[in-house]
C-alpha positions, 0 to 999 in steps of 0.5 A: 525523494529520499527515505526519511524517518517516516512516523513524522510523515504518516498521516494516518495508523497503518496496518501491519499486514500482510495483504496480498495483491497484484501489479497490474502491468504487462503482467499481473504480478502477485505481491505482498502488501505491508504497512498498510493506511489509507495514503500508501503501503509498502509493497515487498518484492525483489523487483526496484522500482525508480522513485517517481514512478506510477503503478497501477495495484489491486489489493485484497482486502479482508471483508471488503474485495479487491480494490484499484488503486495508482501509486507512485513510488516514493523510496526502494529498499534494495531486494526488500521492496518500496514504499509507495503513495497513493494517487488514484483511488476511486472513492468507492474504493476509497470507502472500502479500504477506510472500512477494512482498515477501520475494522483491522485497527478495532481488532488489533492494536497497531504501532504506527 
């Protein structure tokens, strides 16, 4: 899939960031988190990944843990980072990121 404007796409009101978290691979890697909403985030690393491709991320979220969740890789930005779509969210999960997203957006007005 090729990068499109994406407000046109987006579902739900993101949350700037940053958040930190991990890949979980044959190593756990640290990242930075950005764009954050409930289908998806941009994750901010040198590394490319190929479209299509399934990684699995924990994300530390304000007040609320770490969760787990599979993405899948929607577009890279060369030595910036790609933007990935959630595929795989336990619904415990699921509540916690709507609960820390819902308090971030209460907080402080976001662009979307």
């Amino acid at each position: 899939m090729t990068h499109t404007a994406g407000a046109e796409r987006r579902r739900n009101a993101r949350v700037l960031g940053p958040f930190d978290g991990h890949r979980i691979g044959a190593l756990r890697t640290p990242v930075r988190i950005f764009d954050l909403n409930e289908g998806g985030c941009f994750i901010n690393t040198v590394h490319d990944q190929e479209p299509g491709t399934v990684i699995a991320l924990e994300i530390d979220l304000p007040d609320q843990g770490t969760i787990a969740v599979k993405a899948e890789v929607l577009y890279n930005r060369a030595d910036f980072g790609f933007a990935a779509r959630f595929t795989d969210v336990a619904d415990e999960d699921s509540a916690r990121l709507s609960r820390a997203l819902q308090q971030l957006r209460a907080r402080v007005p976001q662009n979307s």
